[in-house]
C-alpha positions as CSV (number, residue, x, y, z in Angstrom):
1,X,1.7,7.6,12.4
2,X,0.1,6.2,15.8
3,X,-3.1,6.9,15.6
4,X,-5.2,3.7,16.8
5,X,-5.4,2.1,20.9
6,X,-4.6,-1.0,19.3
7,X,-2.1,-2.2,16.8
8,X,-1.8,-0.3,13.0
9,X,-2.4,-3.1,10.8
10,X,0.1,-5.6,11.0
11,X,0.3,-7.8,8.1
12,X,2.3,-10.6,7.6
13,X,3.0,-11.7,3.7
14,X,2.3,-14.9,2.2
15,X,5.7,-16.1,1.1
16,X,6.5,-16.6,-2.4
17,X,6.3,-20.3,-3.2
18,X,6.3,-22.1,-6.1
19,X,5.0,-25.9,-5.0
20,X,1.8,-26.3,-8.1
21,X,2.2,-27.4,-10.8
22,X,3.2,-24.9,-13.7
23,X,2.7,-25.1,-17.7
24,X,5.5,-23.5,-19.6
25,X,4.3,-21.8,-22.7
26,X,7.0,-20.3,-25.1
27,X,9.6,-18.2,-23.0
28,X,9.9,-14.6,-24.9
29,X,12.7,-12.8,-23.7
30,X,9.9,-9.6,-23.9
31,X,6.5,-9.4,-22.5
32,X,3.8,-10.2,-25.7
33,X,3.7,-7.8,-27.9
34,X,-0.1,-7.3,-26.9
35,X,0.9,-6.0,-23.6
36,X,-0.2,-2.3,-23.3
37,X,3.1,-0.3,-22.8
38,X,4.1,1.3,-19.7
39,X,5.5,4.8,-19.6
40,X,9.0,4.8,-16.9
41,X,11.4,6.8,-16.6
42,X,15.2,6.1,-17.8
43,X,17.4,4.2,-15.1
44,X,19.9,7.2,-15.4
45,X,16.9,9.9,-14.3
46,X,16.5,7.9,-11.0
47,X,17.8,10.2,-8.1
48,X,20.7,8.2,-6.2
49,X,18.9,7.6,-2.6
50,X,16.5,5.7,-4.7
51,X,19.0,3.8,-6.7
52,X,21.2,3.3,-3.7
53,X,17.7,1.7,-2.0
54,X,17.0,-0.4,-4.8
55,X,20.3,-2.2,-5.1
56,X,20.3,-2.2,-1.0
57,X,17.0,-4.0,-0.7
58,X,16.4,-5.3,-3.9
59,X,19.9,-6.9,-5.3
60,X,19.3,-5.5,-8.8
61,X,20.0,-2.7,-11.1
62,X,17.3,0.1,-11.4
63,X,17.5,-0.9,-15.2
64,X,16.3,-4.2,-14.0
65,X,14.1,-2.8,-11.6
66,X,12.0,-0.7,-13.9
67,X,11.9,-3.6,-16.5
68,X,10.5,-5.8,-13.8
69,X,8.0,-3.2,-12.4
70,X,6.6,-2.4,-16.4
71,X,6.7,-6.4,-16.9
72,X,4.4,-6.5,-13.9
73,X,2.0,-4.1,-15.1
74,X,1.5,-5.7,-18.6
75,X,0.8,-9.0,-16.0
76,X,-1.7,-6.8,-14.8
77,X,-3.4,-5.6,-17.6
78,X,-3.8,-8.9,-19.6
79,X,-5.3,-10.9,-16.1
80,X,-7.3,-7.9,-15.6
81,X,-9.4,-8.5,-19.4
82,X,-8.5,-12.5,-19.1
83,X,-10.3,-12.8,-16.0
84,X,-13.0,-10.7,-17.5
85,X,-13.4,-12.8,-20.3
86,X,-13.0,-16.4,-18.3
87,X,-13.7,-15.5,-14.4
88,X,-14.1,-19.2,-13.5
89,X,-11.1,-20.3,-14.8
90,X,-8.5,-17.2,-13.2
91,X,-7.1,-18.0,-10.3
92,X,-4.0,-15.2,-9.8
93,X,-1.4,-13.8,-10.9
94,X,2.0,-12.9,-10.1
95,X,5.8,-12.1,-11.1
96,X,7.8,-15.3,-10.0
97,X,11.2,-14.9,-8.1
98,X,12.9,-15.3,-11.2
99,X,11.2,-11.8,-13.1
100,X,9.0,-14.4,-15.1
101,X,4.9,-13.3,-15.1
102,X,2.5,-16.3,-14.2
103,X,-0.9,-16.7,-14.6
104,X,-3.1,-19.4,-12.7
105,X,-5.5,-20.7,-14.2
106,X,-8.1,-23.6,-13.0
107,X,-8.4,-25.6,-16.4
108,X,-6.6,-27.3,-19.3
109,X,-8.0,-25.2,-21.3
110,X,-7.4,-22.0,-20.6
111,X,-3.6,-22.8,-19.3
112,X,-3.4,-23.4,-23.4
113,X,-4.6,-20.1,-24.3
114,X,-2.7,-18.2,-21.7
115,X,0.3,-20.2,-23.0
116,X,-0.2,-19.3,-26.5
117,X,-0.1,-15.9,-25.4
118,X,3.5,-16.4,-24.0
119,X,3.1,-16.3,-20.4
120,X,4.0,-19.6,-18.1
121,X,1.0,-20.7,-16.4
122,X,0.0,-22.9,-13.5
123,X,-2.9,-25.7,-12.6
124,X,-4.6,-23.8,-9.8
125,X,-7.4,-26.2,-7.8
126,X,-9.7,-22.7,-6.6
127,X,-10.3,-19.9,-9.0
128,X,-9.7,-16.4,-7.4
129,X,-13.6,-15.3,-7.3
130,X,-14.1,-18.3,-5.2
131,X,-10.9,-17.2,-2.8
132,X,-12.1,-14.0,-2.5
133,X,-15.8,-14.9,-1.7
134,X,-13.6,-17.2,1.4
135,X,-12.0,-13.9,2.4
136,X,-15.5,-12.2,2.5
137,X,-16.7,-14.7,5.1
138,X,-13.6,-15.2,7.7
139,X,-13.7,-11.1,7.8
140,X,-17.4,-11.3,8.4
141,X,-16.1,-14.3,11.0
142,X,-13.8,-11.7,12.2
143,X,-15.6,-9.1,12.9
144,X,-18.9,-10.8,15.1
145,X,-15.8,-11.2,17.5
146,X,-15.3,-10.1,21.1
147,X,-12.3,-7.2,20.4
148,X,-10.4,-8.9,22.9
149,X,-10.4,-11.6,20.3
150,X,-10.6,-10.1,17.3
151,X,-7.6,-7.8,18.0
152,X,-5.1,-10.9,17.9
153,X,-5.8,-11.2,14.3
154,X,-3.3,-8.9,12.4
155,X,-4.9,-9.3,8.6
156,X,-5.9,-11.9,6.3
157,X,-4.3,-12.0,2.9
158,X,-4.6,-14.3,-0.2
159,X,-2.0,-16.1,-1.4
160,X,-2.9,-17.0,-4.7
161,X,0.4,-18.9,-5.4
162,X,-0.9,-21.6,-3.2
163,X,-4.7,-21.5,-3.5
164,X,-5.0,-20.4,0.0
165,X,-5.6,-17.7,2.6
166,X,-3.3,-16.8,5.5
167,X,-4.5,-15.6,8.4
168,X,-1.6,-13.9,10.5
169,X,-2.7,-14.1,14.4
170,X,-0.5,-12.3,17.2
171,X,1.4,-14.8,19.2
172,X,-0.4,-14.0,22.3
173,X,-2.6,-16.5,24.6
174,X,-5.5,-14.7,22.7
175,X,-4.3,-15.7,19.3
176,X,-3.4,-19.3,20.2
177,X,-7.3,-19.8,21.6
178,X,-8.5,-18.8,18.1
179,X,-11.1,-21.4,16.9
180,X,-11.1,-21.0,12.8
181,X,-14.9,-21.6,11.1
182,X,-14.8,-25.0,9.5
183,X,-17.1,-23.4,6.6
184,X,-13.8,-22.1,5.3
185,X,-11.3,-23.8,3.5
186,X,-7.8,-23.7,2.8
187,X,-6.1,-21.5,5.4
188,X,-2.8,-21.4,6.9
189,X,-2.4,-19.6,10.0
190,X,1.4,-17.9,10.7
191,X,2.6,-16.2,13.9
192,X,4.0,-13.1,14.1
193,X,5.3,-10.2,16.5
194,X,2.3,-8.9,18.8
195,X,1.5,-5.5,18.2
196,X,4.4,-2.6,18.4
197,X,4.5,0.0,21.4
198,X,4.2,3.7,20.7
199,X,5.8,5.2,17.9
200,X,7.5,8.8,19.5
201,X,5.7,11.6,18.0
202,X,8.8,13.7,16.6
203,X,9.0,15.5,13.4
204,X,11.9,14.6,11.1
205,X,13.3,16.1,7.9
206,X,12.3,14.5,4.7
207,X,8.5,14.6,3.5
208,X,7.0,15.3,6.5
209,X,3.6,17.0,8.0
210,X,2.2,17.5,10.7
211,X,-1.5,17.8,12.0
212,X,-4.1,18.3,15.0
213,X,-7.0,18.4,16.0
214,X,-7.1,21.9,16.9
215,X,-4.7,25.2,16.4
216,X,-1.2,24.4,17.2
217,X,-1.4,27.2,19.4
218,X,-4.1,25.7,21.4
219,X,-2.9,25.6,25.3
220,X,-5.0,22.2,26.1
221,X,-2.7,20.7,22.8
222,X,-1.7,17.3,24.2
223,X,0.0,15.7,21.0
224,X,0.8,16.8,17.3
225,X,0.5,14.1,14.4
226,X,3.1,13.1,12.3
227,X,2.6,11.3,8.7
228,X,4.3,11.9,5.1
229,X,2.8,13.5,1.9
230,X,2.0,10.8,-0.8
231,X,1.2,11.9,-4.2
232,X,0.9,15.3,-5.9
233,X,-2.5,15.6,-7.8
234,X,-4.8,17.6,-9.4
235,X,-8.8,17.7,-10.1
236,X,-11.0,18.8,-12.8
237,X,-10.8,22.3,-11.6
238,X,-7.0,22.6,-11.2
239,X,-7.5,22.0,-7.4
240,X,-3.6,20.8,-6.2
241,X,-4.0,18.3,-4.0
242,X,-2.5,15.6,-2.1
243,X,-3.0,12.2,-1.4
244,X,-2.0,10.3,2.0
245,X,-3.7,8.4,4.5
246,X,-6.8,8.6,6.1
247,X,-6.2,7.9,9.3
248,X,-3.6,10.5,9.7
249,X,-6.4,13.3,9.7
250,X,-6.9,13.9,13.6
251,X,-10.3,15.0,13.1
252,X,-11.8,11.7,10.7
253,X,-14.8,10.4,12.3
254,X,-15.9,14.0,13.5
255,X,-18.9,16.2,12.4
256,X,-16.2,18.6,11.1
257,X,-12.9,16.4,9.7
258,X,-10.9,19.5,9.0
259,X,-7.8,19.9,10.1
260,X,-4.8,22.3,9.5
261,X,-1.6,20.3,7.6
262,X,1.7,21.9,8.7
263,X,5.3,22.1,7.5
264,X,7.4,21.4,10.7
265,X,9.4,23.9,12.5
266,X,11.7,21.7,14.4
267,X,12.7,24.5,17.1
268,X,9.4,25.6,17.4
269,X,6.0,23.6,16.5
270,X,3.6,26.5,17.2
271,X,5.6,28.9,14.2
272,X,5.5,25.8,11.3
273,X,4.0,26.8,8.9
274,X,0.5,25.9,7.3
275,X,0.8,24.2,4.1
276,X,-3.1,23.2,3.8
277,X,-6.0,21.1,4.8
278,X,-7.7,17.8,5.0
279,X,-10.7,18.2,2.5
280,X,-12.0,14.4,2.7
281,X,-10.4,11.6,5.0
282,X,-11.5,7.7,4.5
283,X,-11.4,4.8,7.1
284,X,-13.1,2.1,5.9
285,X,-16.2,1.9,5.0
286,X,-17.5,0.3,1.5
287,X,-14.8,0.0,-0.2
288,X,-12.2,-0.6,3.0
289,X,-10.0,2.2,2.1
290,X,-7.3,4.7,4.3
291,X,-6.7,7.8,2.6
292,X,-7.3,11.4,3.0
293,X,-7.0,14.5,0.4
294,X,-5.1,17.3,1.4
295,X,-6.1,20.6,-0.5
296,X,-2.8,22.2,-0.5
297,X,-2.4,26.1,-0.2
298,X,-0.2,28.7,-1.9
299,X,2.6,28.0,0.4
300,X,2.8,24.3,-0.9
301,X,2.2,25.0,-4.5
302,X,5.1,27.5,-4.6
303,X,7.6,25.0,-2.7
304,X,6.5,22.8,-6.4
305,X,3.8,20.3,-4.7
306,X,1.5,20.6,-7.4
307,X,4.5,19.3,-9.3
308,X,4.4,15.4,-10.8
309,X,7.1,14.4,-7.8
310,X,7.1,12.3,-4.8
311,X,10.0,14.3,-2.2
312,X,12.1,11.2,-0.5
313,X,15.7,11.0,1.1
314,X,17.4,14.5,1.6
315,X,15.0,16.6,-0.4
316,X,15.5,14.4,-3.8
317,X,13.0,14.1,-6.1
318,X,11.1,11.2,-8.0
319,X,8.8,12.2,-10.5
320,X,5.4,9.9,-11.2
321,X,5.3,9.1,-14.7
322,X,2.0,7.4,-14.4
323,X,-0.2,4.8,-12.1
324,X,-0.1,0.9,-11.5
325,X,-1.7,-1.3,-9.6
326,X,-0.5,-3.9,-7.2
327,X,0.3,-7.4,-8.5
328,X,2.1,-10.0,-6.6
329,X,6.1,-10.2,-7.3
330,X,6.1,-6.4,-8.6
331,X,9.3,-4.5,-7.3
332,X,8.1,-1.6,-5.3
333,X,10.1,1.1,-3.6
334,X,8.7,3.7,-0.9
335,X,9.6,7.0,0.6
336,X,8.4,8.8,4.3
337,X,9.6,10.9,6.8
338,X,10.9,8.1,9.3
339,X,12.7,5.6,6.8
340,X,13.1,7.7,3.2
341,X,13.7,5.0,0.4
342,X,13.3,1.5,1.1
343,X,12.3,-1.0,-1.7
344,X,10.5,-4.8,-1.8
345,X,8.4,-6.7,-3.4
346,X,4.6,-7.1,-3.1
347,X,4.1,-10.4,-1.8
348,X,0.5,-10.1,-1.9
349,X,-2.0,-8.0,-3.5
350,X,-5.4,-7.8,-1.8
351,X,-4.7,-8.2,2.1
352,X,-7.5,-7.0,4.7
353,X,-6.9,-5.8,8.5
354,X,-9.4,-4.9,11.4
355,X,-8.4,-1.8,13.1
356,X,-9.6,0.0,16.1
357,X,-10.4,3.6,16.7
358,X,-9.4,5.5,20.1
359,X,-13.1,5.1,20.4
360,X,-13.1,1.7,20.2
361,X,-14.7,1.1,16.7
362,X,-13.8,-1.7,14.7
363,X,-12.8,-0.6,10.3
364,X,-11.6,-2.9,7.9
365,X,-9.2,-2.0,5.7
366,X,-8.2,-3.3,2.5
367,X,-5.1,-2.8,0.2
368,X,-1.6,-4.4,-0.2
369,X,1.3,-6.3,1.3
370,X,5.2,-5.5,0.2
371,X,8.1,-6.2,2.1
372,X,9.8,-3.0,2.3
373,X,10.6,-1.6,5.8
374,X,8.4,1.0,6.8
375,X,8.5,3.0,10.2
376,X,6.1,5.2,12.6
377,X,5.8,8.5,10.8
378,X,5.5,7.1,7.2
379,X,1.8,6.8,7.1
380,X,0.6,8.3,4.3
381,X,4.0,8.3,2.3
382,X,3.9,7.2,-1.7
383,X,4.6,4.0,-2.8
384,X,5.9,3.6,-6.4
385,X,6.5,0.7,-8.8
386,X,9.4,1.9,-11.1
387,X,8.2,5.6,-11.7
388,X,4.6,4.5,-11.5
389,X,2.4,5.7,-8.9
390,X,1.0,2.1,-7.0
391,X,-0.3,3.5,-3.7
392,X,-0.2,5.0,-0.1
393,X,1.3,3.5,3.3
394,X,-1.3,2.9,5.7
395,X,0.5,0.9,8.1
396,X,3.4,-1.5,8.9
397,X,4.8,-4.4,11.4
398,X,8.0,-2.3,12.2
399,X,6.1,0.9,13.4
400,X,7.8,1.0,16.4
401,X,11.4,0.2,15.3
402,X,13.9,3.2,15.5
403,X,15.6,1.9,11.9
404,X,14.8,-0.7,9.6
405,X,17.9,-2.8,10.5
406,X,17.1,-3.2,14.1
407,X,13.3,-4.2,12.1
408,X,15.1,-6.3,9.7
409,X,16.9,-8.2,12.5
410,X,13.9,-8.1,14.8
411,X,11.3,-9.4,12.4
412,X,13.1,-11.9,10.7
413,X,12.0,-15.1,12.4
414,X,8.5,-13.7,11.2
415,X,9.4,-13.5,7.7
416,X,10.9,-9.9,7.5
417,X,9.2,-6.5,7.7
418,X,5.5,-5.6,5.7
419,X,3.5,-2.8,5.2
420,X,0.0,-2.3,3.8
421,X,-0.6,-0.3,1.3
422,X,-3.7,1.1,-0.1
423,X,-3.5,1.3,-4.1
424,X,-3.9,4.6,-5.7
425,X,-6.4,4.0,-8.5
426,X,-8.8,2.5,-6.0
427,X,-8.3,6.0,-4.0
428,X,-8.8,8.1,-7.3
429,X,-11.9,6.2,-8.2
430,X,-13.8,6.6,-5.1
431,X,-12.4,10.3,-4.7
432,X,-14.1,11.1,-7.9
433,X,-17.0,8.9,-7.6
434,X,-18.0,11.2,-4.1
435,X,-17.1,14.1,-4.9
436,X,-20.6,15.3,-6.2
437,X,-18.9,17.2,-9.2
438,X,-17.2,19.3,-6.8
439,X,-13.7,19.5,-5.5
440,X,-12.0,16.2,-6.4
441,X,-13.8,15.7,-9.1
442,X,-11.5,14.3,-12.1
443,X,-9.1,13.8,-9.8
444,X,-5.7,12.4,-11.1
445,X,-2.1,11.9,-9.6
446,X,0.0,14.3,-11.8
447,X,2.0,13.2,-14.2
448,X,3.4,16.0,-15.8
449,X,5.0,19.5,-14.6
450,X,2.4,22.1,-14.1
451,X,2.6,25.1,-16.6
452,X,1.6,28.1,-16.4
């Protein structure tokens, strides 16, 4: 969706490179057998549009898809308790080009023991606290900016494959007077594509919704907004909600966010039909998040949205066997109203964006970058890795393309199409954690069919 006056977070993707120096510890043909396992669904239960997607934009089997995506979240889980356990000495990890899982690491010592543990490994010279704490200062750099200024940087990202931050400015006359702090280290600075033009505000077929500010039958109704459902969940008290992005809620910011969420009647936008409301909407803020929950009504439980399924191309049907989070190298695939199934890989998982408000305020959000090919309109939509639930769009380089092979062909010279995402369990944990014990409380993306 085109919400903001200026552009909707634009990222541009560290590229995968493999230039360090990497220890090889003993190649299993599996992940260790320590690795927590990770519930997917067969390759034969994928629905075709998806499959079809991931041997388009991926150039593998879904077999090999979901073996990569699972491989990727044991990655996750043992750098999650290794870093833990030695912070000063993690710096990254990621799935190389190759399907192999690699762990940085900033000492002899510890490239042994991660080796032992039969992952390769690589000589890293900053550990990632120490990245991170660089990010923390060029956004606070960023932000004491004039917005003239500060709106020719698209997002800042770390690449942890090269020890390094990339700062993506628009190739504007703005962008090219950009005078970096020499308190920070280690950045690279790409080019790419100013910001897109209007995305056209037209409902399409698919998961769609639509929302404004007021009634749809309001006469002084200049615009509708279009975005796509994400996930399917449920709280404590068996509240069936939905998941999608924050800034698609027409009314965040105001004393009163709600805001009506409709089904789209093509021939007529005043008959669509309501399907529910934004309960809670997030822009920022502490934890630099973009997502809104959607309590969904009896309408939109009985067409089976409180069912464990993401809705994509043509009305099929993915269903979430669990939740993931980002890692660098993880195949990911995508639906949305505008572009349906497209699949990449996340080539970088924390990446952080200024945008502005139509009021002019400035909110930094924080999530993902993949490089699957996402279009106006799919704001909001789910992002999965395998049949795991990984996160929500929240915005793209290619929002203004009318397909993504004019973006593809467009975007190239600037390393191909990206899209932020915002991961899920971050969502779920700060749904819960404000919910006051009320509704969202114990929220969780559903997993299995509803019965009842």
């Amino acid at each position: 969706m085109r919400k903001f006056m200026a552009r909707r977070a634009a990222v541009r993707a560290a590229t995968v490179a493999f230039a360090s120096t990497v220890l090889v510890g003993p190649l299993f043909a599996a992940i260790p057998a320590s690795a927590e396992p990770v519930d997917q669904l067969a390759a034969d239960k994928l629905p075709a549009e998806l499959v079809q997607a991931i041997q388009r934009d991926l150039k593998m089997s879904p077999a090999e898809y979901l073996d990569r995506a699972a491989k990727a979240q044991q990655l996750r889980n043992y750098a999650r308790d290794f870093r833990a356990e030695r912070p000063d000495d993690f710096a990254g990890a990621w799935m190389g080009a190759d399907g192999k899982p690699v762990l940085a690491v900033t000492s002899l010592d510890a490239a042994q023991i991660v080796a032992a543990d039969g992952y390769q490994t690589r000589l890293a010279p900053i550990s990632a606290d120490n990245l991170e704490g660089s990010v923390d200062q060029l956004n606070s750099w960023i932000t004491s900016l004039p917005r003239e200024i500060s709106g020719a940087i698209n997002s800042v990202a770390i690449d942890f494959l090269n020890s390094q931050l990339v700062l993506s400015v628009a190739n504007t006359p703005a962008g090219h007077l950009l005078n970096l702090p020499t308190l920070i280290a280690n950045i690279k600075v790409v080019l790419s594509p100013d910001s897109g033009g209007p995305v056209e505000r037209r409902p399409m077929g698919g998961d769609t919704y639509i929302s404004a500010p007021t009634s749809l039958n309001d006469s002084s109704l200049q615009s509708v907004d279009v975005c796509s459902f994400g996930f399917n969940s449920v709280d404590a008290a068996g509240n069936a909600l939905n998941i999608s992005a924050g800034h698609c809620n027409p009314n965040i910011g105001k004393s009163n966010q709600a805001a009506e969420v409709y089904l789209p009647n093509i021939r007529n936008l005043t008959a669509s039909p309501p399907l529910g409301s934004f309960v809670r909407s997030q822009l920022g803020g502490g934890n630099a998040l973009d997502y809104s929950v959607i309590k969904l009504n009896d309408t939109a439980v009985r067409a089976g949205m409180d069912q464990p399924s993401v809705r994509g191309a043509n009305g099929t049907t993915l269903t979430i066997t669990g939740t993931a989070d980002p890692i660098t190298g993880a195949p990911i695939c995508k639906s949305g109203q505008s572009s349906t199934f497209t699949c990449g890989f996340v080539v970088a998982d924390r990446v952080e964006t200024q945008l502005f408000t139509s009021e002019g305020q400035s909110k930094t959000v924080r999530g993902f970058a993949s490089s699957a090919c996402t279009l106006g309109g799919d704001s909001g939509g789910a992002i999965v890795s395998g049949t795991l639930a990984l996160g929500i769009t929240s915005g793209s380089n290619a929002a203004d393309a009318p397909n993504c092979n004019e973006a593809n062909t467009q975007l190239a010279q600037y390393g191909g199409t990206a899209t932020l995402g915002i991961p899920v369990r971050a969502i779920l944990a700060d749904i819960d954690a404000n919910s006051g014990g009320a509704l969202g409380s114990g929220i969780q993306v559903r997993t299995s069919p509803k019965t009842n």
